[in-house]
N, CA, C and O atoms as a GROMACS GRO file, in nm:
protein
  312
    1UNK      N    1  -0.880  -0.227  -2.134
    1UNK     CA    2  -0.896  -0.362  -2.084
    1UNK      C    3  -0.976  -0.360  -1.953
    1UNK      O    4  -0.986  -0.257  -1.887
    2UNK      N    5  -1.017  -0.441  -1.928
    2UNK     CA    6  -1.074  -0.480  -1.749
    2UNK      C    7  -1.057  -0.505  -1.645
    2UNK      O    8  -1.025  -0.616  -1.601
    3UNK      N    9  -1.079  -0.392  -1.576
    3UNK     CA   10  -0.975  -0.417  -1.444
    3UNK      C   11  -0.973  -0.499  -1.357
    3UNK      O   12  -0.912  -0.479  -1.252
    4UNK      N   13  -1.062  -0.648  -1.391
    4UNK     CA   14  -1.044  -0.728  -1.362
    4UNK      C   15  -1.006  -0.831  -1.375
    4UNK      O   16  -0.985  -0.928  -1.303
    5UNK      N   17  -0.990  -0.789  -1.540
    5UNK     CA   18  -0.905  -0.905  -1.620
    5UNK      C   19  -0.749  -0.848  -1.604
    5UNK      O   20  -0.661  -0.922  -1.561
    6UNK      N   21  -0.730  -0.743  -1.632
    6UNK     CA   22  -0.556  -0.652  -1.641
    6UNK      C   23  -0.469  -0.726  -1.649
    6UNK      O   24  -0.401  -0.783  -1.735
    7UNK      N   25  -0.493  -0.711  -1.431
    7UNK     CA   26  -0.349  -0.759  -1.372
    7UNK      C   27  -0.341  -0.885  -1.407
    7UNK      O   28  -0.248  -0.942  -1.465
    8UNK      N   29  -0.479  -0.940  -1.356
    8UNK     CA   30  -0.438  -1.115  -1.348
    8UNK      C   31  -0.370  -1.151  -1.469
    8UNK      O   32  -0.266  -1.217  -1.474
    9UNK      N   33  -0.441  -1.100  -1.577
    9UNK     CA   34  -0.347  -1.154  -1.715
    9UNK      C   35  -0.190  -1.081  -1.753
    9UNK      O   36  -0.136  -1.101  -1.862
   10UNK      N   37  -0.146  -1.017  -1.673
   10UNK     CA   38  -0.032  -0.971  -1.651
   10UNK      C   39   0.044  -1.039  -1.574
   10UNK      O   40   0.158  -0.997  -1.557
   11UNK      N   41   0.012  -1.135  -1.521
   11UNK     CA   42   0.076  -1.201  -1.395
   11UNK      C   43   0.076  -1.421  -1.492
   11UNK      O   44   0.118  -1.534  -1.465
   12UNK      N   45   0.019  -1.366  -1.574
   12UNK     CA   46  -0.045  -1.524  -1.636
   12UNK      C   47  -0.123  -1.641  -1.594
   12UNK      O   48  -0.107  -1.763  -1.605
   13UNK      N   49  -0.251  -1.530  -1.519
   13UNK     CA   50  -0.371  -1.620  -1.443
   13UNK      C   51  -0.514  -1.553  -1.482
   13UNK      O   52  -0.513  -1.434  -1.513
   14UNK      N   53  -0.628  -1.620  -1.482
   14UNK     CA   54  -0.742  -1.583  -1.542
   14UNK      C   55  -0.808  -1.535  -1.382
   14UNK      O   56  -0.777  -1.584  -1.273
   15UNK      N   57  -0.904  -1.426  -1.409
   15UNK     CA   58  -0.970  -1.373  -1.308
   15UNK      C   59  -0.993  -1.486  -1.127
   15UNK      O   60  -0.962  -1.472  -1.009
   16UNK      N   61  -1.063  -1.588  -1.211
   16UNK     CA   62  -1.082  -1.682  -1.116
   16UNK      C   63  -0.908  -1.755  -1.050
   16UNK      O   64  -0.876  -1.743  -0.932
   17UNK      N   65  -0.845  -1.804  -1.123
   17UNK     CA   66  -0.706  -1.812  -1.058
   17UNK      C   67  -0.651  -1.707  -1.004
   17UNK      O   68  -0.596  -1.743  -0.901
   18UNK      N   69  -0.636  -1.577  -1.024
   18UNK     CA   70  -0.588  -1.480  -0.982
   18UNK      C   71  -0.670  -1.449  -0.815
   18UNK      O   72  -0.608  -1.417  -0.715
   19UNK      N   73  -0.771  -1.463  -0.820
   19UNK     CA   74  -0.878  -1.486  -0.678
   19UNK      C   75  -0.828  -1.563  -0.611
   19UNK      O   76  -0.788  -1.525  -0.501
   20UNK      N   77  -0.807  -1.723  -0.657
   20UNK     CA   78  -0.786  -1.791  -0.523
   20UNK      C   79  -0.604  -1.839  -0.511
   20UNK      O   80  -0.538  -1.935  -0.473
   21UNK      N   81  -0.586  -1.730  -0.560
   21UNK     CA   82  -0.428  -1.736  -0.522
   21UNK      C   83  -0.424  -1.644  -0.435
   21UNK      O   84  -0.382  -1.662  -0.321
   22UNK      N   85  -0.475  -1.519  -0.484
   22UNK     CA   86  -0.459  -1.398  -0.381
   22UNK      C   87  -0.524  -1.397  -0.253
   22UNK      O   88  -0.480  -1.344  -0.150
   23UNK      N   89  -0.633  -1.462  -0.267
   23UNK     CA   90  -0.710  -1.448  -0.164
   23UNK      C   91  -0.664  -1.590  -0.076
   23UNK      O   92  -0.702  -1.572   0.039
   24UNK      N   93  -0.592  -1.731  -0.090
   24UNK     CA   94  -0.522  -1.768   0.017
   24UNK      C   95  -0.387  -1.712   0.035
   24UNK      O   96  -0.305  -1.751   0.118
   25UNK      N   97  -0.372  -1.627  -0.042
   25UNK     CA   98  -0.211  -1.551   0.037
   25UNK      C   99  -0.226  -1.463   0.135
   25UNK      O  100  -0.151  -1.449   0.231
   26UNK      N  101  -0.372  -1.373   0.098
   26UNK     CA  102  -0.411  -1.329   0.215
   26UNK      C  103  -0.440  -1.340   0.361
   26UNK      O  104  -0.412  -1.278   0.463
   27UNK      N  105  -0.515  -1.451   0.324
   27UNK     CA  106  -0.525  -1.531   0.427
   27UNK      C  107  -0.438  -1.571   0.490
   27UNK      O  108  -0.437  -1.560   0.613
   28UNK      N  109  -0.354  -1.622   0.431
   28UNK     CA  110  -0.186  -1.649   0.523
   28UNK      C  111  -0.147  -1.574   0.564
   28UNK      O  112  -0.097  -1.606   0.672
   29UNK      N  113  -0.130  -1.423   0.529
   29UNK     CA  114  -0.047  -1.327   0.569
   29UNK      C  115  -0.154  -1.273   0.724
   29UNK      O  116  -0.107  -1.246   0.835
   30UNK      N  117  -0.290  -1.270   0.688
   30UNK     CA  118  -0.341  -1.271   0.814
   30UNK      C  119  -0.299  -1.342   0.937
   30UNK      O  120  -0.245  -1.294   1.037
   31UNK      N  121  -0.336  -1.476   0.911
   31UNK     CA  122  -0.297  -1.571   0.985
   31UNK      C  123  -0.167  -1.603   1.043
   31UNK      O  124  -0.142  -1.674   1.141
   32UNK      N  125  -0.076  -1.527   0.954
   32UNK     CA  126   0.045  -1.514   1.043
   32UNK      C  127   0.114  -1.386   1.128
   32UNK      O  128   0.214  -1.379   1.200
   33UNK      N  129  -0.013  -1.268   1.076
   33UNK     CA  130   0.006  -1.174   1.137
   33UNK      C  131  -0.027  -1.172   1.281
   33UNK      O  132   0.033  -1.133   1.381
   34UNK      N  133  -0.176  -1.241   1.255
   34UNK     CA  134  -0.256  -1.242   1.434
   34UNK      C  135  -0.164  -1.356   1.505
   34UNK      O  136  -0.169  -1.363   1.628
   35UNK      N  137  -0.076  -1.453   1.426
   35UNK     CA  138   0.062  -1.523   1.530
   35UNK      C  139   0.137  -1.412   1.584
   35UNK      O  140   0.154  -1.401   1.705
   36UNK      N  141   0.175  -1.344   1.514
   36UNK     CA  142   0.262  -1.250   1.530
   36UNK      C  143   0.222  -1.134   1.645
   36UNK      O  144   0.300  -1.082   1.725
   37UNK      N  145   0.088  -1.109   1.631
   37UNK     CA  146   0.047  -1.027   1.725
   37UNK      C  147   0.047  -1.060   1.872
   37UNK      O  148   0.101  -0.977   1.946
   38UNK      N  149  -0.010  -1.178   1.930
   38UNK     CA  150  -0.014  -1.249   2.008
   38UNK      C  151   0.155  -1.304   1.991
   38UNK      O  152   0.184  -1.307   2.111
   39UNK      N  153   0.235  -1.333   1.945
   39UNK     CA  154   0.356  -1.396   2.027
   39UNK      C  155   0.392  -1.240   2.073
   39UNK      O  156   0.450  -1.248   2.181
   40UNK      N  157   0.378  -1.100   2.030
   40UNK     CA  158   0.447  -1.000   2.123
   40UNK      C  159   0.380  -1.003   2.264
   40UNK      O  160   0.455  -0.992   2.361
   41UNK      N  161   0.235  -1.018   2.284
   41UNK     CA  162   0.150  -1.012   2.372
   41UNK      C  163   0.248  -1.124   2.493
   41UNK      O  164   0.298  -1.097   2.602
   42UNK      N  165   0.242  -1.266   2.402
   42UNK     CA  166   0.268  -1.347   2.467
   42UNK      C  167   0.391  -1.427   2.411
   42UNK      O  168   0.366  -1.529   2.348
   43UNK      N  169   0.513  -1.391   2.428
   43UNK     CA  170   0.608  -1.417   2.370
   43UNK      C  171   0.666  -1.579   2.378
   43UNK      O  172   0.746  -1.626   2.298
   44UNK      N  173   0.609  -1.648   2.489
   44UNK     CA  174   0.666  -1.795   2.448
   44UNK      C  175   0.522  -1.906   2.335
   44UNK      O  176   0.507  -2.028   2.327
   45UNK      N  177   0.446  -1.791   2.270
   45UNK     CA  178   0.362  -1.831   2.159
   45UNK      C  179   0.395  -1.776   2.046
   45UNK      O  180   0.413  -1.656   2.026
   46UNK      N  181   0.406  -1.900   1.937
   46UNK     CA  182   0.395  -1.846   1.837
   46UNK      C  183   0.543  -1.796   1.765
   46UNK      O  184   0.559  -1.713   1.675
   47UNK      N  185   0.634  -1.869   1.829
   47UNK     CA  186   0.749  -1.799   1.788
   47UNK      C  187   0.825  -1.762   1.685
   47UNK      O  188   0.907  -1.673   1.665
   48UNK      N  189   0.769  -1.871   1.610
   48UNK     CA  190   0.841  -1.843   1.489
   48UNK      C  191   0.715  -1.903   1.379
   48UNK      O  192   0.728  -2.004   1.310
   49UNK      N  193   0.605  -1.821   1.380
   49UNK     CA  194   0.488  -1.819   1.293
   49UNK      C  195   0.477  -1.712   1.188
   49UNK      O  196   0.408  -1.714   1.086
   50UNK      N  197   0.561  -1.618   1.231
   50UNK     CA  198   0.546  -1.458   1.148
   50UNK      C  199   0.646  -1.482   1.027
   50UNK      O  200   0.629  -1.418   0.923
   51UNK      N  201   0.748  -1.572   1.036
   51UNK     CA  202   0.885  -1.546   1.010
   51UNK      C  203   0.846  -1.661   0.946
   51UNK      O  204   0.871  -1.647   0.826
   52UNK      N  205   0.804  -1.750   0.966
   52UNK     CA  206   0.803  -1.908   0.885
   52UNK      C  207   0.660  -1.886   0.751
   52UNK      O  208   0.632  -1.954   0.652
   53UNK      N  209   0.601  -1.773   0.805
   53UNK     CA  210   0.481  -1.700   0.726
   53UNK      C  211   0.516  -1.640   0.594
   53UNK      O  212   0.462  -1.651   0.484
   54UNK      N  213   0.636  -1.565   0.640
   54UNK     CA  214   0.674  -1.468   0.548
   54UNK      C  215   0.791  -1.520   0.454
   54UNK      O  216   0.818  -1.473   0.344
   55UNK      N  217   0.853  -1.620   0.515
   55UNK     CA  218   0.940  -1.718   0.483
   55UNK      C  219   0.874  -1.760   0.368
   55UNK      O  220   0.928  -1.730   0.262
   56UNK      N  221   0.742  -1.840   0.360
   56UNK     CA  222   0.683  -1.981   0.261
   56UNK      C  223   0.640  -1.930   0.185
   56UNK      O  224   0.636  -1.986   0.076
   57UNK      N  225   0.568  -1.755   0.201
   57UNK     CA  226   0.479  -1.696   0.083
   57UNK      C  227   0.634  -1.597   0.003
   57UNK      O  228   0.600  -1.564  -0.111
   58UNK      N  229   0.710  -1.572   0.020
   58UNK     CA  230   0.800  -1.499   0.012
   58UNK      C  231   0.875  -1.593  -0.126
   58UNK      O  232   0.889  -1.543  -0.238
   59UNK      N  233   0.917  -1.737  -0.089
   59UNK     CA  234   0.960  -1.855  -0.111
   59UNK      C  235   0.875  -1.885  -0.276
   59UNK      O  236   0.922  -1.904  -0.388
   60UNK      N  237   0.710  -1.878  -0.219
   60UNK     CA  238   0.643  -1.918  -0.314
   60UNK      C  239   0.619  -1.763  -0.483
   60UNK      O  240   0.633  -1.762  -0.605
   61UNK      N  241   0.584  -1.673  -0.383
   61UNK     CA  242   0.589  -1.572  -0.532
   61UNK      C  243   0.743  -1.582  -0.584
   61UNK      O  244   0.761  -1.558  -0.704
   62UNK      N  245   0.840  -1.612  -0.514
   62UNK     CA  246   0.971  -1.571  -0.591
   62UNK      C  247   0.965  -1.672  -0.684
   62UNK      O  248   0.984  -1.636  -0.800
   63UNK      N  249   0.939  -1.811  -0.662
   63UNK     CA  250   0.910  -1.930  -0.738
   63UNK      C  251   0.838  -1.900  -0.854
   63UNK      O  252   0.884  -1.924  -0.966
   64UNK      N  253   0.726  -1.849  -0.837
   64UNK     CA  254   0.632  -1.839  -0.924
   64UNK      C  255   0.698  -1.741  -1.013
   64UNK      O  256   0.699  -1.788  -1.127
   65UNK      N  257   0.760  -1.614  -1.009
   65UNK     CA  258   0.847  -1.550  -1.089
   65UNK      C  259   0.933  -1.603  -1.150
   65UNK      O  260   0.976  -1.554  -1.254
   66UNK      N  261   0.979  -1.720  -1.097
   66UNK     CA  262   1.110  -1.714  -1.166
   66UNK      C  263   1.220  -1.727  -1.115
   66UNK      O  264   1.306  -1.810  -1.145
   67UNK      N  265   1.223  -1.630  -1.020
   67UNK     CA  266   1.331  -1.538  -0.988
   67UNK      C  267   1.434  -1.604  -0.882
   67UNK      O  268   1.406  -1.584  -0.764
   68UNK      N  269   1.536  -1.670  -0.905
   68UNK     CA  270   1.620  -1.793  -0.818
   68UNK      C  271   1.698  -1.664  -0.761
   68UNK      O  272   1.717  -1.664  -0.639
   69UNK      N  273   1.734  -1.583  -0.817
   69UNK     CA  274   1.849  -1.507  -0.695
   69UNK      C  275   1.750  -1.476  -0.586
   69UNK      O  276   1.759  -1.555  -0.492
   70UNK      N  277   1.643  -1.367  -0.568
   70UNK     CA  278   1.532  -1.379  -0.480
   70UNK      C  279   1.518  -1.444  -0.398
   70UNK      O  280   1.499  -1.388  -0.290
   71UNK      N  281   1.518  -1.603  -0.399
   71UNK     CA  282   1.483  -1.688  -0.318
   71UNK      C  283   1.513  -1.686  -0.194
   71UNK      O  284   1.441  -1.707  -0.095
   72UNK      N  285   1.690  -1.643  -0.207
   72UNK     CA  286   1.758  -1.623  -0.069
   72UNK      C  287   1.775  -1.508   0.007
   72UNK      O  288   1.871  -1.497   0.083
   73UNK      N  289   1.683  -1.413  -0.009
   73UNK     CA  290   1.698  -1.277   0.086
   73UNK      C  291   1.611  -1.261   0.169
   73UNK      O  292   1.592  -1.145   0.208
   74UNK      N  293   1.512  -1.393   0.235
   74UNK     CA  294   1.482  -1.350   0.331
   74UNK      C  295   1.528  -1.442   0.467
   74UNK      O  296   1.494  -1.550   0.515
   75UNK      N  297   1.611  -1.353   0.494
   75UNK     CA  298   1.681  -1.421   0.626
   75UNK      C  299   1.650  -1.358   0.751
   75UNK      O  300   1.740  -1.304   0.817
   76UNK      N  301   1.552  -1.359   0.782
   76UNK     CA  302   1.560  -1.262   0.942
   76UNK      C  303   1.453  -1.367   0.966
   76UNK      O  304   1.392  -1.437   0.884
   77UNK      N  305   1.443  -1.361   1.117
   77UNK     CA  306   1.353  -1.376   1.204
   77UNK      C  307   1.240  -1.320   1.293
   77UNK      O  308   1.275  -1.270   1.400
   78UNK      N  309   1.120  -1.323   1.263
   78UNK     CA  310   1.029  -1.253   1.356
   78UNK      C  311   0.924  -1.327   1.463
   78UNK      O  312   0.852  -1.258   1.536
   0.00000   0.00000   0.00000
């Protein structure tokens, strides 16, 4: 098969859906990383950007699985 077709159709998305899912999750996870970087720098920024980051994408693949027990294990704060 094609390793660009594979995964995505393993996951039940066509090349092009499989792109712009992944590639704005990426983006999020960036975007909440460089929060994250900068609130250690500068700790009354950003406080709860890493954690509310990891929270919504965390939230959203478990959704997309399926998977309801999942939903609730991410409880921490960063």
């Amino acid at each position: 098969m094609n390793p660009f077709t594979e995964h995505p159709a393993a996951v039940g998305e066509s090349y092009p859906e499989h792109f712009h899912v992944a590639t704005r999750f990426g983006l999020r996870m960036i975007a909440g990383g460089i929060g994250a970087v900068l609130h250690g720098v500068f700790p009354f920024l950003f406080t709860t950007t890493g954690s509310r980051t990891i929270k919504a994408l965390h939230g959203e693949i478990v959704a997309k699985r399926g998977d309801t027990v999942q939903q609730r294990s991410v409880e921490f704060v960063i």
